[in-house]
Backbone as CSV, one residue per row, in Angstrom:
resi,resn,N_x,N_y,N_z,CA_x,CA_y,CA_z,C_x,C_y,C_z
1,UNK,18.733,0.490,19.608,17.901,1.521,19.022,17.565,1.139,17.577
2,UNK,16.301,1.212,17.296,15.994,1.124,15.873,16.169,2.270,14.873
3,UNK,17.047,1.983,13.670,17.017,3.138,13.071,16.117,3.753,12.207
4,UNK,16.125,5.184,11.558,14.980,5.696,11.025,15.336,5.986,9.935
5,UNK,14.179,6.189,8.329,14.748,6.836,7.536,13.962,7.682,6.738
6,UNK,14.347,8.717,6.558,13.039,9.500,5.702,12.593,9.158,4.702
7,UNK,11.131,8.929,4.798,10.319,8.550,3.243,10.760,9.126,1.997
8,UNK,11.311,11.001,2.458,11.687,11.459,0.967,13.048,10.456,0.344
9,UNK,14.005,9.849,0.941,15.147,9.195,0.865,14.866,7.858,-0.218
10,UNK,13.515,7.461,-0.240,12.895,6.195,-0.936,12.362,6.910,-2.252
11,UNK,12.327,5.995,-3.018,11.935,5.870,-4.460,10.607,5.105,-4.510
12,UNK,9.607,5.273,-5.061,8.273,4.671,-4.787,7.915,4.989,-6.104
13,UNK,7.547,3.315,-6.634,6.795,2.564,-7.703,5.869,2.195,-7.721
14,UNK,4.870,3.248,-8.003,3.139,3.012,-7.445,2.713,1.425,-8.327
15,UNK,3.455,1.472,-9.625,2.716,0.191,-10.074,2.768,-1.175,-9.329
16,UNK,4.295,-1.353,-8.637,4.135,-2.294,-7.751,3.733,-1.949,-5.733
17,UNK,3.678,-1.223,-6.506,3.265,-0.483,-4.356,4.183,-0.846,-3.806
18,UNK,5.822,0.238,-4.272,7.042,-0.589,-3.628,8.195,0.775,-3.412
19,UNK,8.450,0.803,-2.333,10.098,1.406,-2.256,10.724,1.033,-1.966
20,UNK,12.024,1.707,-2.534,13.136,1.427,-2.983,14.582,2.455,-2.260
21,UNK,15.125,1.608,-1.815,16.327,2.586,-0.847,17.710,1.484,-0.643
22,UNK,18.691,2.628,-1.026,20.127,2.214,-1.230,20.678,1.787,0.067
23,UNK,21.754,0.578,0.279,21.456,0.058,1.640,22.655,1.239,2.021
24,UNK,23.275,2.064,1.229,24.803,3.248,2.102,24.018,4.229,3.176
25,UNK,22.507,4.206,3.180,22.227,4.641,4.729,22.192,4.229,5.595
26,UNK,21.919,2.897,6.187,22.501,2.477,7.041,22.211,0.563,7.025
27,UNK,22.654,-0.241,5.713,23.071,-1.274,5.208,21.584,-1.803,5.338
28,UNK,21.318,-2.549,6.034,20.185,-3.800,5.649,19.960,-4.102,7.115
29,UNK,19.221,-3.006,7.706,18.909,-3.814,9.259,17.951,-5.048,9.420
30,UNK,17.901,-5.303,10.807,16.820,-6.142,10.910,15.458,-5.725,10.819
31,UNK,15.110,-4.504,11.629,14.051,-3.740,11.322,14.493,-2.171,11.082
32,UNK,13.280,-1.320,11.146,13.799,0.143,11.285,12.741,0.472,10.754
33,UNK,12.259,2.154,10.880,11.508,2.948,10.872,11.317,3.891,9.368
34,UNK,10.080,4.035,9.321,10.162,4.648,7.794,9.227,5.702,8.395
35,UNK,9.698,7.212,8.493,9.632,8.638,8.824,8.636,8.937,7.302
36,UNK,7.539,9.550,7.322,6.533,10.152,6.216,6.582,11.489,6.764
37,UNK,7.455,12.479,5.508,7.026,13.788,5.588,5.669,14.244,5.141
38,UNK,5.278,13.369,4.874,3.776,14.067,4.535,2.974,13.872,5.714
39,UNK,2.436,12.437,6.315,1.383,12.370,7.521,1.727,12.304,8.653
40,UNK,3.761,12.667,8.546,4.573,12.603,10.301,4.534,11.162,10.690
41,UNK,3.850,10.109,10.256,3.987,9.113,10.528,5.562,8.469,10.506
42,UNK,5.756,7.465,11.623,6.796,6.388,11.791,6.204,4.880,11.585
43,UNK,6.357,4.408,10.218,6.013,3.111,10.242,7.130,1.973,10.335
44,UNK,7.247,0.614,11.085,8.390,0.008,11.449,8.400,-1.276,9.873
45,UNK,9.148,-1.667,9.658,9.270,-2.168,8.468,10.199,-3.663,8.827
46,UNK,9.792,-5.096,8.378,10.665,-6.085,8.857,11.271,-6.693,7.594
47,UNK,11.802,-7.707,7.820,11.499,-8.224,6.373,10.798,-9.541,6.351
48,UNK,10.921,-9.439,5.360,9.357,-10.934,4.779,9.530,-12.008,5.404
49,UNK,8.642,-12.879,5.330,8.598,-14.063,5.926,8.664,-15.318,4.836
50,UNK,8.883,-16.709,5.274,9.119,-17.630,4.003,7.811,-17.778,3.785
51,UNK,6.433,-17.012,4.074,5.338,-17.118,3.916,5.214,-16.127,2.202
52,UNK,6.229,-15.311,2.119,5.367,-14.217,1.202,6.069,-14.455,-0.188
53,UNK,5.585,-14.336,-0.982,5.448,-14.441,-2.297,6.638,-14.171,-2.780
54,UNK,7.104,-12.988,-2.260,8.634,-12.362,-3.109,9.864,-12.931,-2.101
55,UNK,9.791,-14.001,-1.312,10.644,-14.647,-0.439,12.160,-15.293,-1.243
56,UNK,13.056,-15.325,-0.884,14.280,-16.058,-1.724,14.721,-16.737,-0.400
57,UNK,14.729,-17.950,-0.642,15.783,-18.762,0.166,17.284,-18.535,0.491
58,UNK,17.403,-18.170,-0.456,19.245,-17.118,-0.765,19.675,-16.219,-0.360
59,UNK,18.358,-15.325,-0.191,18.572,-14.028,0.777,19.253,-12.787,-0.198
60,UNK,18.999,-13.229,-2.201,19.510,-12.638,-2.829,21.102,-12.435,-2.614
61,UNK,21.603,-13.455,-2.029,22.991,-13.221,-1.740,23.676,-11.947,-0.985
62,UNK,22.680,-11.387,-0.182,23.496,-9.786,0.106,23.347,-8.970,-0.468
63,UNK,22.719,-9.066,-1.943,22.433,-7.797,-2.470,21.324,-6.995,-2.640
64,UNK,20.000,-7.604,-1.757,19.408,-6.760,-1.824,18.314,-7.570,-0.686
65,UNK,17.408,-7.054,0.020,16.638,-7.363,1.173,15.176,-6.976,1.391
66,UNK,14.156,-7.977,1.153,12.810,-7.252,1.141,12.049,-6.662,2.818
67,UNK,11.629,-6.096,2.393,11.193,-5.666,4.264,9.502,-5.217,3.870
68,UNK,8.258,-5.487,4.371,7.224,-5.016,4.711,6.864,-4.644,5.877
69,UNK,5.868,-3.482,5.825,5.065,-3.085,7.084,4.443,-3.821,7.944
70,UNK,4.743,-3.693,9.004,3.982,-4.262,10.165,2.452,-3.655,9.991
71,UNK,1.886,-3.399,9.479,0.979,-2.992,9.536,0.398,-2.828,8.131
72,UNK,-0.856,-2.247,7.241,-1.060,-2.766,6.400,-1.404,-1.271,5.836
73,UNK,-0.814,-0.622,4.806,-0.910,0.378,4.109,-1.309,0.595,3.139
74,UNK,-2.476,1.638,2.766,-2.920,1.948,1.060,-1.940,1.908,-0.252
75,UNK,-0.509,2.389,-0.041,0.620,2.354,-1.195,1.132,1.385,-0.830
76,UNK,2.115,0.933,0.050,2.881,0.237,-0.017,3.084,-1.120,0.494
77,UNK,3.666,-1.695,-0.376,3.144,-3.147,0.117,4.638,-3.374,0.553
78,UNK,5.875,-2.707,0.114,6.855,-3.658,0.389,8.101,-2.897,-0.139
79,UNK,9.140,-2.808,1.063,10.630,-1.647,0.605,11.724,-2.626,0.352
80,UNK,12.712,-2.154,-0.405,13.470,-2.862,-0.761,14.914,-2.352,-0.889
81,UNK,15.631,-2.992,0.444,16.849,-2.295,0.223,17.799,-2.738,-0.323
82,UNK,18.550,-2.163,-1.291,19.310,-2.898,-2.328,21.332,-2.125,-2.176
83,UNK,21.711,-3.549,-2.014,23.428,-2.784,-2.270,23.774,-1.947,-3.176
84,UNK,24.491,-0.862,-2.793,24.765,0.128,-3.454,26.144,-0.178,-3.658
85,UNK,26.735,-0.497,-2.669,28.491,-0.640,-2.373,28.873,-0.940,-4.269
């Protein structure tokens, strides 16, 4: 099952068209769902490819994980879940 998480739960930085979410909801999946209380939408979110710009070979060591939309959105270009532990 893929998990879900509510948009209100994210932090969103219009200057970089980016949210931001602590990985203690449910760590750093492979994919998962981003729930919009505003348009009811479920958008699925992966993470980047060694194609994209903000890519690390390192994988930031565990502490933090970029993921974009499968699909291509007016705000957001790109969530970022970061260790909280």
């Amino acid at each position: 099952m893929i998990p879900t998480v509510n948009l209100e739960l994210c932090e969103y930085t219009a200057e970089f068209r980016k949210l931001s979410l602590a990985s203690e909801y449910f760590g750093m999946p492979r994919e998962f769902y981003v729930h919009s209380h505003h348009t009811d939408r479920k958008i699925l979110f992966r993470p980047i490819q060694e194609n994209h710009p903000k890519f690390d070979y390192d994988q930031w060591d565990g502490e933090q994980q970029i993921y974009e939309p499968i699909e291509r959105l007016k705000n957001v270009e790109i969530l970022v879940i970061y260790n909280q532990y």
